[in-house]
C-alpha positions as CSV (number, residue, x, y, z in Angstrom):
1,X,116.3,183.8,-7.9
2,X,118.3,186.4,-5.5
3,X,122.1,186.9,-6.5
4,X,123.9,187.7,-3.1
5,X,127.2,187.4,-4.3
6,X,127.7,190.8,-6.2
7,X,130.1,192.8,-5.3
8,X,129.6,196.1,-3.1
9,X,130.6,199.6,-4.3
10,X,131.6,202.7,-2.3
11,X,133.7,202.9,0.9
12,X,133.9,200.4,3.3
13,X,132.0,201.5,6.6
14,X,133.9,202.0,9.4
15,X,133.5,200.3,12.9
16,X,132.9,203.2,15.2
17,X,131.8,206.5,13.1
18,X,132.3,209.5,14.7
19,X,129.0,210.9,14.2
20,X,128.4,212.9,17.3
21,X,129.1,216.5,16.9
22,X,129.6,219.6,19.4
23,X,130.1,223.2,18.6
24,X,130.7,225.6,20.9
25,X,131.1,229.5,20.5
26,X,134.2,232.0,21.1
27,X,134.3,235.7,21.6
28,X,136.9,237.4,19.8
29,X,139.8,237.4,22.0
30,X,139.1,234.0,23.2
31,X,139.1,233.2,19.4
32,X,142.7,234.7,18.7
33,X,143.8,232.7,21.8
34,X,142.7,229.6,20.4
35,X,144.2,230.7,17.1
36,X,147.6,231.2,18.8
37,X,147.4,228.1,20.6
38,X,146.6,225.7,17.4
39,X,149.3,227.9,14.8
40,X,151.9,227.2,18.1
41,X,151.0,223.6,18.4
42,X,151.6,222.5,14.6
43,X,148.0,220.6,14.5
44,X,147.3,220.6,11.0
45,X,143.7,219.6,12.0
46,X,141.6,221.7,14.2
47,X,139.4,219.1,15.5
48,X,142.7,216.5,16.0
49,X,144.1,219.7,18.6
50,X,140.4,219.8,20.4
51,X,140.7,216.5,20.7
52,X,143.8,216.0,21.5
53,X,143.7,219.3,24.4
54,X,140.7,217.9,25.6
55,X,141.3,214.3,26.3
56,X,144.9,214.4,27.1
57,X,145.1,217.6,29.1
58,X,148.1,218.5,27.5
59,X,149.1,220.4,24.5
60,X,152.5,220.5,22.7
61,X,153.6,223.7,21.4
62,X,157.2,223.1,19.5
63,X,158.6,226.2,18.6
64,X,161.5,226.0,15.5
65,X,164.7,229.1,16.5
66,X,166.1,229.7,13.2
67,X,169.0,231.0,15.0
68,X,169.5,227.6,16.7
69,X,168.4,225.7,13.5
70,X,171.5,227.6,11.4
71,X,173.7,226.9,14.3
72,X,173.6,223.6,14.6
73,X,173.3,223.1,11.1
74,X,176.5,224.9,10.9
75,X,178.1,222.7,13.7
76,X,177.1,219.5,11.0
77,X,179.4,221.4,8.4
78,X,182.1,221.5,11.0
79,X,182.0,218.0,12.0
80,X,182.0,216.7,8.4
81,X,185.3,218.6,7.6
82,X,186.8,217.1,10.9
83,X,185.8,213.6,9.7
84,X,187.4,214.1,6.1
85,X,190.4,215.8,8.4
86,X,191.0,212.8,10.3
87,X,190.1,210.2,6.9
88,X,193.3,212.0,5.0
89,X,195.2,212.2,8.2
90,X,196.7,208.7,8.1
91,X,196.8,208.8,3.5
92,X,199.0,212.1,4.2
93,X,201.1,210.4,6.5
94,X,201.6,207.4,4.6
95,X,202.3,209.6,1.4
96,X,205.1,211.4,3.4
97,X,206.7,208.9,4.1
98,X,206.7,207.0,1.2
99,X,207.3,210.2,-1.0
100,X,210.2,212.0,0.5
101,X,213.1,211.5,2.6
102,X,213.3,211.1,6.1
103,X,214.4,214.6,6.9
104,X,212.0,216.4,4.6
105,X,209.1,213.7,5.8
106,X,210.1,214.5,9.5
107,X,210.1,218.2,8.9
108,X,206.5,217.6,7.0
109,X,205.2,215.9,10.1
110,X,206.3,218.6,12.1
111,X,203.9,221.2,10.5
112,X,201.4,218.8,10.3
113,X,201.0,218.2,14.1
114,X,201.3,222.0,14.9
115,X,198.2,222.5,12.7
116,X,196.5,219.3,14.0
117,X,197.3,221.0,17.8
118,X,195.7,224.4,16.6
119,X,192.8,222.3,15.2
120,X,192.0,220.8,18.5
121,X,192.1,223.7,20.4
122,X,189.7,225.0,17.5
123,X,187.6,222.0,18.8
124,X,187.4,222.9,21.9
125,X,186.7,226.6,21.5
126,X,184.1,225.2,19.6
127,X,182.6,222.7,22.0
128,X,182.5,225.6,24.5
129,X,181.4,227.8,22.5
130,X,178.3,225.4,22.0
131,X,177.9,224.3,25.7
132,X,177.5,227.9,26.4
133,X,175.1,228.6,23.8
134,X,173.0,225.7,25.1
135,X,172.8,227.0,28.5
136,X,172.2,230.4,27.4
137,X,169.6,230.5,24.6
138,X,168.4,226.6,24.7
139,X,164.8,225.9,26.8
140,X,164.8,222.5,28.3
């Protein structure tokens, strides 16, 4: 008697194997083209960018500025500190008021909304600042 019930080892076979293979030869500039072309596209797989420049017709190259990268990681700082800005703005108000008399409070407050004035126009040097950077140094 035939047992057909045992179990199978190994990998499961796929559905459609890829077993038909083409090679194709480069001279050497051609070759540090190609080179270029893959370390500029990101492809970790050489035969995924073939593929991929083949049968879409279209390769993406994404290119990382440092520059741009440290910028606008710097802009992230800056809008962090203007969120815990405006978070203490209504606690400090609060505490002035609550904490010292009406003169001192008012005189307080005074200060307080000549540096929140200075800290928009800040804000706005720095929105320029970024809108011209963008139209400057940024690809589209």
């Amino acid at each position: 008697m035939e047992k057909t019930t045992g179990t199978r080892t190994g990998r499961k076979p796929k559905n459609d194997p890829a077993d038909r293979k083409y090679s194709f030869r480069l001279n050497a500039e051609e070759n540090t083209r190609f080179e270029r072309l893959l370390a500029d596209s990101g492809a970790r797989d050489r035969t995924l960018f073939i593929k991929k420049s083949i049968f879409s017709g279209q390769i993406k190259v994404v290119r990382i500025d440092k520059a741009t990268m440290d910028y606008y990681i710097k802009l992230t700082e800056f809008h962090k500190q203007f969120q815990a800005i405006g978070n203490n703005y209504n606690q400090v108000v609060r505490a002035l008021k609550n904490n010292f008399g009406e003169k001192r409070a008012m005189s307080l407050l005074y200060r307080l909304e000549k540096l929140s004035v200075e800290l928009m126009l800040l804000c706005k040097k720095i929105t320029a600042l970024t809108q011209e950077y963008e139209r400057k140094w940024l690809q589209r």
